[in-house]
C-alpha positions, 0 to 999 in steps of 0.5 A, a space after each residue: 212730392 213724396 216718392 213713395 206716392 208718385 210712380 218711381 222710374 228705374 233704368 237699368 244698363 245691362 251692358 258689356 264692358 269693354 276692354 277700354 275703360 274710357 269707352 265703358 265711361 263715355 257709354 255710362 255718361 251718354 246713358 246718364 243724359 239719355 235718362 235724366 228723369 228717373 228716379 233710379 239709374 244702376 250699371 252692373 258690378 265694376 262696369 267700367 273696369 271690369 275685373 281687369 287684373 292683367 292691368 290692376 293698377 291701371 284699373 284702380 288708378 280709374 277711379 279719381 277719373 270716372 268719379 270726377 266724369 260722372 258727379 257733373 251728370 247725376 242731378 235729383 236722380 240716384 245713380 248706383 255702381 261698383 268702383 274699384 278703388 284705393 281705400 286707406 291702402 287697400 284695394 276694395 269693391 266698392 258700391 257707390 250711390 251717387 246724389 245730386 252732384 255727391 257721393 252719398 253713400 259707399 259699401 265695400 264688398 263684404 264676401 268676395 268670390 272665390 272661385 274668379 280670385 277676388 280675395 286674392 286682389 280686394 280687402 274684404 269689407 265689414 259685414 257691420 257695414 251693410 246697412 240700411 240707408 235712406 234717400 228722400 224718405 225711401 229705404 235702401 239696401 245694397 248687396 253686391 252680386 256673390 253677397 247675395 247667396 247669404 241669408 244673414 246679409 238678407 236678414 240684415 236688410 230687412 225693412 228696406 223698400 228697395 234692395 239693390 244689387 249690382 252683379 257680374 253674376 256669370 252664365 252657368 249660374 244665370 238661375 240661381 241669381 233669378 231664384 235667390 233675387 225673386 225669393 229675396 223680394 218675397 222674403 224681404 217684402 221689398 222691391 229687389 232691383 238687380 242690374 248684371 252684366 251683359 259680357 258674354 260669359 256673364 248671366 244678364 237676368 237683370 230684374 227688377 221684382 216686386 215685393 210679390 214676386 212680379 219680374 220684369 226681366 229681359 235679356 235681349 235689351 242693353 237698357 231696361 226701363 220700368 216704373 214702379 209704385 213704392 206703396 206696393 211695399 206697405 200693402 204687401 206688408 200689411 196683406 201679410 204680416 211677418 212680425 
């Protein structure tokens, strides 16, 4: 059936990273099986790591060993996180969509944040690179977390169903990610599904918002689960026109 005439299951893990990485990959495993009919699975920004830079290497040396955990458990669903990894002897973020037992598609982190040293330990990656994608008929769009204060990157993404955005997005600015993540819906006319870490310094807001500006939002669940109907996108689009 086409997913766009079917309701659309998502689950978001607003969970904490722990300090040992293979906890953080048995938990993400357990979820994965705990959740094998939606449509839709996302873990915040490099949850299974974290951004560990006392052990760097340690972190990215990870990667071969969580990818080749997760592929057997992601079936018909789609499963979307951030990897750090070696990439052609750069270090890079990388957001990663998983399909039917296959990577399917890889974004690196094209703004990287500042303030918490990003551009100190990652290769930043091409803004030419964020583009649309599509999955069995529905258009997708992937901003990871700071790359989503940039109105260009939004413009880039136009068109798209559902925008996804996987964070580790921290506390003292827990309102701006509500405020950007809610007018990028309204703007974009899609559905914007964030998925933010629930470290203790960090914002939660995990969302998943409609192309009106519906949220649903709670902060005091690890696991947040919600369908959707895709063909809110059409009607949003054709009740207002913006071409």
């Amino acid at each position: 059936m086409n997913p766009k005439k079917r309701p659309y299951r998502i689950t978001l893990l607003q969970r904490p990273s722990a300090l040992d990485y293979q906890e953080n990959l048995t938990q993400l495993i357990q979820d994965l099986k705990n959740h094998p009919e939606q449509q839709l699975i996302m873990a915040p920004e490099v949850y299974l790591t974290a951004y560990d830079y006392e052990h760097f290497e340690s972190a990215i040396a990870f990667y071969d060993q969580a990818i080749e955990a997760i592929l057997p458990h992601i079936g018909p669903q789609i499963f979307v996180f951030t990897i750090i990894r070696r990439e052609k002897d750069q270090i890079v973020n990388q957001a990663t969509v998983i399909h039917n037992h296959q990577i399917i598609y890889q974004q690196n982190k094209y703004r990287l944040f500042k303030i918490g040293n990003e551009d100190k330990y990652f290769q930043a990656g091409e803004q030419q690179h964020i583009q649309p994608f599509e999955i069995e008929g529905v258009r997708y769009g992937i901003l990871i977390c700071f790359e989503l204060r940039f109105k260009a990157l939004w413009e880039q993404l136009e068109g798209v169903d559902i925008l996804l955005i996987p964070a580790m997005w921290g506390k003292p600015r827990k309102r701006h990610l509500e405020v950007l993540s809610q007018a990028l819906a309204v703007m974009n006319q899609s559905f914007v599904v964030v998925c933010n870490s629930a470290n203790e310094d960090m914002a939660k807001s995990s969302a998943i918002i409609s192309p009106w500006g519906e949220v649903v939002m709670d902060d005091t669940k690890t696991v947040i689960t919600h369908s959707i109907n895709l063909t809110e996108v059409k009607k949003v689009r054709r009740l207002i026109p913006m071409r």
